[in-house]
C-alpha positions as a printed NumPy array, in Angstrom:
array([[ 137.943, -136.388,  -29.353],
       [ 137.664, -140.227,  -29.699],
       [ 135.294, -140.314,  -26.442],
       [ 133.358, -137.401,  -27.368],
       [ 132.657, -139.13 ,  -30.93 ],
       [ 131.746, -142.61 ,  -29.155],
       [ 129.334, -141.029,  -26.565],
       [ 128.238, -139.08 ,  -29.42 ],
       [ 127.678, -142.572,  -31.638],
       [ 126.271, -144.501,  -28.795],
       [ 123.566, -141.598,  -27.673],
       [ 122.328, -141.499,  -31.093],
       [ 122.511, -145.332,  -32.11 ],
       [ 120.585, -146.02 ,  -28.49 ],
       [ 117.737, -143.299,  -29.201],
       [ 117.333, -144.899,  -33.034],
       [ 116.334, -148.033,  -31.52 ],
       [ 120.105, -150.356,  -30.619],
       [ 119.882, -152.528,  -28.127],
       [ 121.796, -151.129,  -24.876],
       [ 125.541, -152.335,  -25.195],
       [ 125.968, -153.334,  -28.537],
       [ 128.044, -150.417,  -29.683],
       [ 131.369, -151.687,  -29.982],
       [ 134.888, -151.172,  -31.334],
       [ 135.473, -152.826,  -34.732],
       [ 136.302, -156.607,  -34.668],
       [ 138.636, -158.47 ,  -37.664],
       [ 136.407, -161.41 ,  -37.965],
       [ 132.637, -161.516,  -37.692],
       [ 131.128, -164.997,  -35.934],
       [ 128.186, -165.674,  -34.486],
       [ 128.824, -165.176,  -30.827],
       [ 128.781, -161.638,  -31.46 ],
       [ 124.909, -160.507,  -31.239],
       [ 123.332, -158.859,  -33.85 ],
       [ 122.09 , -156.148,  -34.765],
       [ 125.184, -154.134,  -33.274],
       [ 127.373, -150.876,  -34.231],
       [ 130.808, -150.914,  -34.873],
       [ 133.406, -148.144,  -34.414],
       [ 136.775, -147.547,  -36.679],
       [ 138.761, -144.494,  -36.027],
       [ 140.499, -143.593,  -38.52 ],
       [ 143.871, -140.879,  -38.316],
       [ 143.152, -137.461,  -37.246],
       [ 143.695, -134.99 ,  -40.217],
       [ 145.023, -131.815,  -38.369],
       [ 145.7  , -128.671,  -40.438],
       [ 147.351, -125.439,  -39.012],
       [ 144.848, -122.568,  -39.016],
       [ 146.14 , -119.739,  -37.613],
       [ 142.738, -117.166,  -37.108],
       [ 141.141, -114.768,  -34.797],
       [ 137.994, -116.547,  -33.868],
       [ 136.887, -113.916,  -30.737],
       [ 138.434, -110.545,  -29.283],
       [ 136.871, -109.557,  -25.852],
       [ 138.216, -107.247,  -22.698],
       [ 138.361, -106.797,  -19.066],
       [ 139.198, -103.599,  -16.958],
       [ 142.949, -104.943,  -16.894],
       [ 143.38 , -106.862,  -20.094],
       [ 142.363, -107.83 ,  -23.966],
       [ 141.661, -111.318,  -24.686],
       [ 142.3  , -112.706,  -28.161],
       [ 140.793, -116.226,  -29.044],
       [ 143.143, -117.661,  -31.801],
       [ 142.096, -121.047,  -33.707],
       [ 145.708, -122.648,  -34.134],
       [ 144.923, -125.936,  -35.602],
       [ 141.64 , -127.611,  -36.841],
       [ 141.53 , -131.517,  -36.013],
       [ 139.555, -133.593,  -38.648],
       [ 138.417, -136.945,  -36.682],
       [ 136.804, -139.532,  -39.681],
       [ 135.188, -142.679,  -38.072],
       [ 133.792, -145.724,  -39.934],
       [ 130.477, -146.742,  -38.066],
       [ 129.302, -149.887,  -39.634],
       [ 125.592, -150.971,  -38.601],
       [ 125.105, -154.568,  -38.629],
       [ 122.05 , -156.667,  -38.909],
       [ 120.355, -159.794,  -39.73 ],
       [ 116.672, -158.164,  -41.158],
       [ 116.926, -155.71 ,  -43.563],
       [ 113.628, -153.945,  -42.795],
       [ 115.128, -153.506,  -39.329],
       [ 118.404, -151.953,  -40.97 ],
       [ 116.379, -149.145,  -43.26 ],
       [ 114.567, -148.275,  -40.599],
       [ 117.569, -148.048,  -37.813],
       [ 119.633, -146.057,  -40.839],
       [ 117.289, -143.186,  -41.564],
       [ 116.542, -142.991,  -37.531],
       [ 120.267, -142.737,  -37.018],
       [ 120.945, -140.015,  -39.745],
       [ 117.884, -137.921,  -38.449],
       [ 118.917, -138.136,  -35.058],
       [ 122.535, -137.222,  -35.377],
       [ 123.486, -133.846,  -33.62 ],
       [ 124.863, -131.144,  -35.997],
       [ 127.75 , -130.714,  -32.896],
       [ 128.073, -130.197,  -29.587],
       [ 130.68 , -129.113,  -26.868],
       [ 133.669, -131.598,  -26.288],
       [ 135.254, -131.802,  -22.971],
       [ 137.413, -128.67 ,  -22.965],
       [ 133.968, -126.718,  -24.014],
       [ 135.116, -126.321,  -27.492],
       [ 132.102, -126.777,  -30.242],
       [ 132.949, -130.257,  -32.706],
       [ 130.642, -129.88 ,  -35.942],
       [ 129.26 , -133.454,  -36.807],
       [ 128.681, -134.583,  -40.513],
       [ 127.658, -137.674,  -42.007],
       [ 129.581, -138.05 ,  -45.572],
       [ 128.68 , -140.993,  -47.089],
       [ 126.973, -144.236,  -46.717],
       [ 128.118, -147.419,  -47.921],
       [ 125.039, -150.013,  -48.613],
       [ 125.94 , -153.694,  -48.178],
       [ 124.659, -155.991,  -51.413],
       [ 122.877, -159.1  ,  -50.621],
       [ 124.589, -161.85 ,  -51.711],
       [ 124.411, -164.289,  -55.055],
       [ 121.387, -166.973,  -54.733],
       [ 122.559, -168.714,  -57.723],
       [ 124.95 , -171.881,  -57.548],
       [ 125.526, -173.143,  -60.775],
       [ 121.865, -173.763,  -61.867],
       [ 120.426, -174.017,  -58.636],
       [ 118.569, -171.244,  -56.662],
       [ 119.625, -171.515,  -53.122],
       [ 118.472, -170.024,  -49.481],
       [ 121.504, -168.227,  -48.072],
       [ 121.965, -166.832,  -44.48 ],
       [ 121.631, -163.453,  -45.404],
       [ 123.424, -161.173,  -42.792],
       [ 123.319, -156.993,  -44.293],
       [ 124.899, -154.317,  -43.77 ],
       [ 125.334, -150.895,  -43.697],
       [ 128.712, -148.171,  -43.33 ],
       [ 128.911, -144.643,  -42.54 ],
       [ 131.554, -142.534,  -42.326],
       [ 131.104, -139.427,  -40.183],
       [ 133.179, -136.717,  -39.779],
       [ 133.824, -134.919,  -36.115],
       [ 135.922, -131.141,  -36.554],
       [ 137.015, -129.698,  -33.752],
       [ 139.511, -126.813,  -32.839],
       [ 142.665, -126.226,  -31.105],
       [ 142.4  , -122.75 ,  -29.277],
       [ 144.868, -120.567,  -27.315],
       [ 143.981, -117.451,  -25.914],
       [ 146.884, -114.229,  -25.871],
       [ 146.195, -111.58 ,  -23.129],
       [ 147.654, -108.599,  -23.341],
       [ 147.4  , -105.876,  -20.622],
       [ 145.864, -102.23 ,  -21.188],
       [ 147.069,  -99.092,  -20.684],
       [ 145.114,  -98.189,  -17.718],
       [ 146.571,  -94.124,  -17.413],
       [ 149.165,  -92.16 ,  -19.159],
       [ 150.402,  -88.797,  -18.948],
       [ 151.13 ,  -86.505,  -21.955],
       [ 153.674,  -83.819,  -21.254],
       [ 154.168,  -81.03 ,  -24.022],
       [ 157.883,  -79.312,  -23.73 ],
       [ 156.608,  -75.642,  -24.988],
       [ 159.8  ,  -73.953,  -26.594],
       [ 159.854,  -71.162,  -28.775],
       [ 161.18 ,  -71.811,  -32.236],
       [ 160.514,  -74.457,  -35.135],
       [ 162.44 ,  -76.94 ,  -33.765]])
């Protein structure tokens, strides 16, 4: 699911207006030769929880197929959108939120509902040193954490009867 999230990401950051390649996995230190404004990725631990429902019920001459949902798998990822003009960061933010699928179909053809949670807004920082107003090299930020749920499917077949015979033993008496 970790592809199908970062194609997902990368689709939607590209069509907001990112630069081509600058959607990356998350770095420990920030410096300067990394270009901004870029996207970084965090996964964080899939959250899976046992389901155990009939989701679909369908049938052939020969058979009946049962769709059962076994598990759901809860995929969180930290996308922090980094910049160095804040108009440029607004206007990216509500772009990216807008243009962010409600799902899609993951590589096995199963649907993954997409959600944006919450949205983290970076503060600019303190101008003030001691009584002195300074210019500081503002940098801002901003971090969303979306939320990709997807399912774990198995299908049970089970054959039909396709003819039977009923035979009726006709005897006199009540037993």
């Amino acid at each position: 699911m970790q592809a199908f999230a970062t194609a997902i990401i990368t689709q939607t950051a590209l069509a907001a207006g990112l630069p081509e390649g600058r959607v990356i996995d998350i770095v420990k230190k920030d410096n300067l030769t990394i270009e901004r404004p870029r996207v970084e990725i965090q996964f964080l631990p899939e959250k899976i929880t046992r389901m155990g429902r009939k989701l679909d019920v369908s049938r052939t001459k020969t058979e009946k197929i049962r769709t059962l949902e076994l598990y759901e798998v809860e995929l969180t990822v930290n996308v922090n959108v980094l910049a160095d003009d804040r108009a440029w960061l607004e206007a990216f933010c509500l772009d990216f939120v807008a243009r962010l699928p409600r799902g899609g179909n993951d590589s096995r053809g199963k649907w993954v509902k997409i959600r944006a949670q919450k949205a983290t807004f970076g503060r600019d920082p303190d101008k003030r040193v001691g009584d002195a107003v300074i210019e500081v090299f503002t940098r801002v930020n901003r971090l969303f954490v979306l939320t990709f749920t997807g399912r774990v499917t198995d299908d049970e077949r089970v054959d039909l009867i396709r003819s039977f015979d009923i035979h009726i033993n006709a005897k006199s008496g009540s037993r």
